[in-house]
Every structure is written in structure tokens, then in C-alpha cells.
C-alpha positions as CSV (number, residue, x, y, z in Angstrom):
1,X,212.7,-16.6,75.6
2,X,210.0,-15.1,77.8
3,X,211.4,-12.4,81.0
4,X,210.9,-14.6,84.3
5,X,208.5,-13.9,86.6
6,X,210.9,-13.4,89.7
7,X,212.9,-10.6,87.7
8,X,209.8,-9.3,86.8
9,X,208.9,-8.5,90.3
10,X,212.1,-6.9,90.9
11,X,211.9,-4.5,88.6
12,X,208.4,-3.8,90.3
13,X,209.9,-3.8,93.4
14,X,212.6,-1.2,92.1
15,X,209.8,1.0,90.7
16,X,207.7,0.9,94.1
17,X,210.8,1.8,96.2
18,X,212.3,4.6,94.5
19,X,210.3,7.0,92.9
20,X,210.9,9.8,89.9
21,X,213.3,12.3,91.2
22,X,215.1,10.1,93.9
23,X,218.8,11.0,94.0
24,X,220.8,7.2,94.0
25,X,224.2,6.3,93.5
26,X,225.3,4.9,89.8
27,X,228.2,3.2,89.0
28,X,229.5,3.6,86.0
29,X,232.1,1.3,84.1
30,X,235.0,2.8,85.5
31,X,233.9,1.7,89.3
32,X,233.3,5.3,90.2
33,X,230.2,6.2,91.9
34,X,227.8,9.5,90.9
35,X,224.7,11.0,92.6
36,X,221.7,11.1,89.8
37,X,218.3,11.6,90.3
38,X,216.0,8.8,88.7
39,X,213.9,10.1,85.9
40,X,211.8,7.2,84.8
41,X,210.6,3.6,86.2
42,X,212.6,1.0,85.4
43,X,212.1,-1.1,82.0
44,X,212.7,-4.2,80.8
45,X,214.8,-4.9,77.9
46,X,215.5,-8.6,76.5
47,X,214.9,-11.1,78.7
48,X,217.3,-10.2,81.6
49,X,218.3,-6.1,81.5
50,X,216.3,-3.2,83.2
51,X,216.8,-0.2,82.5
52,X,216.3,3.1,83.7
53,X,217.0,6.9,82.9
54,X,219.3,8.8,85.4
55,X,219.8,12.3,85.3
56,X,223.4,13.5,83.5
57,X,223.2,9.7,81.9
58,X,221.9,9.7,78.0
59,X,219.4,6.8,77.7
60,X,218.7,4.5,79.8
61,X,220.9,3.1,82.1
62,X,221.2,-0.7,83.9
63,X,219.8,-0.8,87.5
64,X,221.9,-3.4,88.6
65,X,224.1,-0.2,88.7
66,X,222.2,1.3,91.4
67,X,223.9,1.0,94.6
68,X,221.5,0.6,97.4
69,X,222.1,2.4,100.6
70,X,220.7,1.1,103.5
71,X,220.1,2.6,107.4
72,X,219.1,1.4,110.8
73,X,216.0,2.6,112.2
74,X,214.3,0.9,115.8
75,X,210.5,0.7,116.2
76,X,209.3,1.4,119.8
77,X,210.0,-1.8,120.8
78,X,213.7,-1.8,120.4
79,X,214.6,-3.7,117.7
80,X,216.3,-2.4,115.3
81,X,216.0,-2.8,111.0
82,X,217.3,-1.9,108.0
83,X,215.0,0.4,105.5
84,X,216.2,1.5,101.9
85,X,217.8,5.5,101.5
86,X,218.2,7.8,99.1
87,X,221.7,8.7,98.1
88,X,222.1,10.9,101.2
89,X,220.4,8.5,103.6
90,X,216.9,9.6,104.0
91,X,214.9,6.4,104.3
92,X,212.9,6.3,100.9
């Protein structure tokens, strides 16, 4: 079975937003939540897993674990947005 184009582009999308060395929050299987700094792009494995390596995390490690922070910024115009962060919620 062949990877589908739309998951595809996210993976893309993950590897154009956050680059090598940005610190993210994991999750790991206990539901607790860990600072890491990303040490590769993203990869696809099967037909419907991406992986990345994390820092602290042997091999790579599933990026729907990735919890995305998000913050408000306003353009000159007053309306306000929401951009991606880092783990400490500098706009990436």
C-alpha cells in the first residue's frame, strides 16, 4: 500500500516548521510530557508512521507525539493569530 499524498505533506510540513535543534514537547506512553530537542527531519515509516529522533529518546520516535504549542501574535492591523512555538513559546 503506497503512503498518501496528504500525510506526505505533513510530514513536509513538520520538517519546514521545526527545524534540527528545536526544543518540543514529547509525550511518552505514560502521558507525561518531556522537553527534547529534534535531531533529525521527520521520516516515513510504513504507510502511516513518521518518525523522528529527539534528544534523550533512542531511535526514532512517532511525531504524532509532538505536542504543538501555539501563541497569539497581532499584525499592525489588529488582528490577532496564532503562529507555531518552540517548547518555551518562541514562535518557530
Amino acid at each position: 500500500m503506497k503512503t498518501s499524498k496528504k500525510f506526505q505533506e505533513a510530514v513536509e510540513a513538520f520538517n519546514k516548521l521545526y527545524k534540527i535543534g528545536t526544543e518540543l514537547i514529547v509525550v511518552d506512553d505514560f502521558g507525561t510530557e518531556h522537553v527534547r530537542a529534534l535531531q533529525s527531519e521527520a521520516w516515513i515509516v510504513g504507510t502511516n508512521q513518521a518518525l523522528a529522533r529527539f534528544e534523550g529518546i533512542s531511535g526514532g520516535y512517532d511525531i504524532k507525539r509532538v505536542k504543538h504549542k501555539m501563541k497569539r501574535k497581532s499584525n499592525d492591523l489588529g488582528m490577532s493569530y496564532l503562529v507555531p512555538c518552540d517548547a518555551h513559546g518562541v514562535a518557530v
